[in-house]
C-alpha positions in Angstrom: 90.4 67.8 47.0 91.2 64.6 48.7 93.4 62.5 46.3 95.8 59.7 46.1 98.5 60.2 43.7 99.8 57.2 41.4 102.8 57.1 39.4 101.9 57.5 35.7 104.2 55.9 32.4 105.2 59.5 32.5 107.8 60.1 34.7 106.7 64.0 34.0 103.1 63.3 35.4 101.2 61.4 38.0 97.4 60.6 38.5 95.8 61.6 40.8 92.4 59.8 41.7 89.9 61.4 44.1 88.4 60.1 46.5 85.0 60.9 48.3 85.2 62.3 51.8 82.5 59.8 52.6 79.8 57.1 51.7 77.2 58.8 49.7 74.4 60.0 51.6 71.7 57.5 50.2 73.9 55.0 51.1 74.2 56.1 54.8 70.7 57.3 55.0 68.7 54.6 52.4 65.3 55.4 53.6 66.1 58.8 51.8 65.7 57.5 48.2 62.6 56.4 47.6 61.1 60.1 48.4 63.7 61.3 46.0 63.0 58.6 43.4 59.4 59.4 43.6 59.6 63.0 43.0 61.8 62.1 40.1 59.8 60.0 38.5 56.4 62.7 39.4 58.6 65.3 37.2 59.0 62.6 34.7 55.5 62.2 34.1 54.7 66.6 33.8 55.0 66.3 30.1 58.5 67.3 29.7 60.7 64.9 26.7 62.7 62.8 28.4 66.0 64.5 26.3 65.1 67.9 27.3 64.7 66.7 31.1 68.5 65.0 30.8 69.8 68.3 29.4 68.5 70.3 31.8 70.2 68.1 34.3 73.5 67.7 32.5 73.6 72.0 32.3 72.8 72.1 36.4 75.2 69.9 37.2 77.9 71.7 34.9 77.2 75.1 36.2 76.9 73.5 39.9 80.7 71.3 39.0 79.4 68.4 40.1 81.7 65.6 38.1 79.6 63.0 39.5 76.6 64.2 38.2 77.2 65.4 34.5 79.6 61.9 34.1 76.0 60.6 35.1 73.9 63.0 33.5 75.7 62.2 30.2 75.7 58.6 30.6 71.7 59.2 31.2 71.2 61.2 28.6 72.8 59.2 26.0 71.0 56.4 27.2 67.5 58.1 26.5 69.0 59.2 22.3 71.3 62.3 22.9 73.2 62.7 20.5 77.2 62.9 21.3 77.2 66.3 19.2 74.2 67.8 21.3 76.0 66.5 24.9 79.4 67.9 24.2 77.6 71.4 23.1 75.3 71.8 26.4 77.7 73.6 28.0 77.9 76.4 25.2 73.9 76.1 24.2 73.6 79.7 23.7 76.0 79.1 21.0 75.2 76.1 19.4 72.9 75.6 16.7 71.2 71.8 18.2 68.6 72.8 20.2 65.3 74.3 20.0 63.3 76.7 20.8 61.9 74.9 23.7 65.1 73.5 24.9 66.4 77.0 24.9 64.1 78.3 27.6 64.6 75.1 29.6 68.6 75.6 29.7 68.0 79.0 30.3 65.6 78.3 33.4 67.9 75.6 34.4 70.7 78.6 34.7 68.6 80.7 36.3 67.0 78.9 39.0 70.4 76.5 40.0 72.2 80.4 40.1 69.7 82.3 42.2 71.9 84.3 44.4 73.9 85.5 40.6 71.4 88.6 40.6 68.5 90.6 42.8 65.6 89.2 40.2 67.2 85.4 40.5 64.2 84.1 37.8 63.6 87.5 35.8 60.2 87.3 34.0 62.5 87.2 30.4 63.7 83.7 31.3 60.4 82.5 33.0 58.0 83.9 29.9 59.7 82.0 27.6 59.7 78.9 29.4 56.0 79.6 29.8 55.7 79.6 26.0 57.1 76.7 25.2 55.7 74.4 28.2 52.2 74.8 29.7 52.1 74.5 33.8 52.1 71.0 34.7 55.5 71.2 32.5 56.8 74.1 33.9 56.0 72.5 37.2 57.9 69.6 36.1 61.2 71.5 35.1 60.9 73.5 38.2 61.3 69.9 40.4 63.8 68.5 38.0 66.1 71.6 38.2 65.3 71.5 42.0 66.4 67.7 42.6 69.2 68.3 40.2 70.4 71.3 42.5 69.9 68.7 45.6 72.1 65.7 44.2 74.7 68.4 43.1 74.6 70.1 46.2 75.2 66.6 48.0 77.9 65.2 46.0 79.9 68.4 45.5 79.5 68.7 49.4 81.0 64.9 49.8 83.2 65.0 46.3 81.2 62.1 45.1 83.7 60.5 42.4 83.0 61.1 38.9 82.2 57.4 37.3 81.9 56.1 40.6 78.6 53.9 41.9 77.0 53.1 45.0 
């Protein structure tokens, strides 16, 4: 990773603080966002809870590494009543006794569809049946474009090491 290194209080230690290898791409390319926006927003409005929608993204972007977007996707997700407890768990859901049901099957298609070259069935019918009991089509449809512009905006700052905490 492209860095610049700082001297810390620590003799023993120095920060080191990325930096991107360029502009992010909606900057450079503008006209790009509203498309993206708008299919955002369209997966907003399939009947998914806004929480659910934010963890899906946070657990994406974590299995993807992109900093940039689970700093975001936590700063998001707080902003729409996450708990701290539930955020610092989402990367160990299977494990941790905060979620429901429903929220289960969303993680777990969120897993499945941002690893698709993991296995030969990428989406096994396990994982997708129990999304389908828990959301109806239009919702599924929803989580199936979230996950998808999630995999997109990880895909695009990973690819430019977007800074963590960093705007544009």
């Amino acid at each position: 990773m492209q860095a610049t290194t700082h001297p810390s209080t620590d003799p023993t230690t120095q920060v080191r603080t990325p930096q991107a290898r360029m502009r992010n791409p909606a900057e450079v390319i503008p006209e790009a966002v509203p498309a993206v926006l708008d299919l955002l927003k369209a997966a907003k409005r399939g009947g998914v809870p806004e929480k659910t929608l934010e963890l899906v993204h946070l657990r994406a972007s974590q299995v993807n590494g992109c900093g940039f977007c689970v700093f975001g996707g936590a700063l998001s997700a707080r902003k729409a009543g996450e708990s701290d407890e539930r955020l610092f768990a989402v990367a160990g859901w299977r494990d941790a006794p905060f979620f429901t049901d429903a929220e289960r099957a969303a993680l777990a298609l969120a897993e499945a569809v941002t690893r698709l070259s993991d296995r030969s069935d990428p989406v096994p019918d396990e994982i997708w049946n129990e999304a389908a009991a828990h959301y109806d089509e239009r919702q599924l449809a929803a989580l199936v474009l979230w996950i998808g512009v999630t995999n997109l905006f990880n895909r695009i700052n990973v690819t430019t090491r977007q800074v963590a905490g960093a705007t544009w």
